[in-house]
C-alpha positions as CSV (number, residue, x, y, z in Angstrom):
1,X,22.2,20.3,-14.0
2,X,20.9,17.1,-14.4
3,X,19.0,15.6,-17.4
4,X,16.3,12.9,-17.0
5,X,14.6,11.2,-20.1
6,X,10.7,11.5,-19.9
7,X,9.9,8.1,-20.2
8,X,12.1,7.4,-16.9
9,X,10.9,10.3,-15.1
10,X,9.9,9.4,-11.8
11,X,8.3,10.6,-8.5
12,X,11.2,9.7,-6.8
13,X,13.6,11.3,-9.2
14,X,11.3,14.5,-8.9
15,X,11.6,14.0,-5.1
16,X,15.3,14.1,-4.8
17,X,16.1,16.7,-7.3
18,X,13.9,18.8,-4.7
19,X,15.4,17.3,-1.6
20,X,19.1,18.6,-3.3
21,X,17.3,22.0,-4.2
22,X,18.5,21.2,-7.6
23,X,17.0,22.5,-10.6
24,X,16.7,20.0,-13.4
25,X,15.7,19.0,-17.0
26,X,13.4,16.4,-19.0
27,X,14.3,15.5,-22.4
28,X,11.8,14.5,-24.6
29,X,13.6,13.9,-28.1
30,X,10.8,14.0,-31.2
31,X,7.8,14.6,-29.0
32,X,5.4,17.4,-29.8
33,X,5.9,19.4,-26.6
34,X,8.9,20.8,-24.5
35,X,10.9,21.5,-28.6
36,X,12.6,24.7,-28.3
37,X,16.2,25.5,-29.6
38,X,18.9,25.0,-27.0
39,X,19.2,28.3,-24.5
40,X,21.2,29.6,-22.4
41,X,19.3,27.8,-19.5
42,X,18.4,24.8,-21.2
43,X,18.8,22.1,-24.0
44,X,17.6,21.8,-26.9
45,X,14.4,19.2,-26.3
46,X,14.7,20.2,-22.6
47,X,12.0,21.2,-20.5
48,X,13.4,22.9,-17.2
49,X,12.0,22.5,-14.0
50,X,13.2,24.5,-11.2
51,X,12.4,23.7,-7.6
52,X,9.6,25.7,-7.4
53,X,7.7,23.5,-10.1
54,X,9.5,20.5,-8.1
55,X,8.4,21.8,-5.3
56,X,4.4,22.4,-5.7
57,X,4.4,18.1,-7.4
58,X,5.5,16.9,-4.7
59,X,2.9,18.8,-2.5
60,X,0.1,17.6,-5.1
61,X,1.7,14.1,-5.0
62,X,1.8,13.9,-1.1
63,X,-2.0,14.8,-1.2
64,X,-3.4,12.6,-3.0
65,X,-4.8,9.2,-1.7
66,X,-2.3,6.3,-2.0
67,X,-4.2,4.3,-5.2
68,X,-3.6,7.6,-6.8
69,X,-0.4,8.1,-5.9
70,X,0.8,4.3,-7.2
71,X,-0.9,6.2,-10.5
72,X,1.1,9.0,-10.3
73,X,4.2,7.9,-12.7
74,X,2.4,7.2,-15.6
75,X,1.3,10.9,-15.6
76,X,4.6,12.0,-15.3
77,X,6.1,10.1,-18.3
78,X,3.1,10.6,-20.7
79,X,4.3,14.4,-22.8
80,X,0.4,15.8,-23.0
81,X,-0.9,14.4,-20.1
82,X,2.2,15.7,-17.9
83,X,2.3,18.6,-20.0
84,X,-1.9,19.0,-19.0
85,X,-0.9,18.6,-15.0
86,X,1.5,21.3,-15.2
87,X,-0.9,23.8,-16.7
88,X,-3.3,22.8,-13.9
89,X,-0.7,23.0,-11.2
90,X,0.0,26.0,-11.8
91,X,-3.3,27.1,-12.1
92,X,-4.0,26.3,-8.9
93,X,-1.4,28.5,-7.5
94,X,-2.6,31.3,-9.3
């Protein structure tokens, strides 16, 4: 599984760990979200995203007009703001 540091956390890296139907993980050593002692799925500082999670950003990212898309990194790689857009994905699902 691969490991990606939040700060480089991209649209495009999000985009081919769902292309490979890979499951992956963001590291995000010393922030105040995604701490949890290492498990058997993931690492210590790890947040795991699995394709479904992978899948459903990429839908919201294709959606969205292309000035916002241009935007759409600096979500990613901010801990509470990316943190804020998964809550609300998902709530949207539900």
């Amino acid at each position: 599984m691969k490991t990606v540091e939040l700060k480089n956390l991209s649209i495009d890296f999000i985009r081919e760990m769902r292309d490979n139907k890979e499951a992956f993980q963001i590291h995000n050593p010393g922030g105040d979200l995604f701490q949890h002692e290492a498990s058997e799925i993931s690492d210590k500082d790890c947040l795991l995203v699995d394709m479904q999670s992978a899948n459903v950003i990429m839908l919201i990212h294709d959606g969205l007009k292309p000035e916002n898309q241009a935007k759409f990194n600096s979500v990613l790689q901010d801990e509470m703001k990316f943190a804020s857009f998964l809550d609300h994905m998902w709530e949207m699902v539900a």
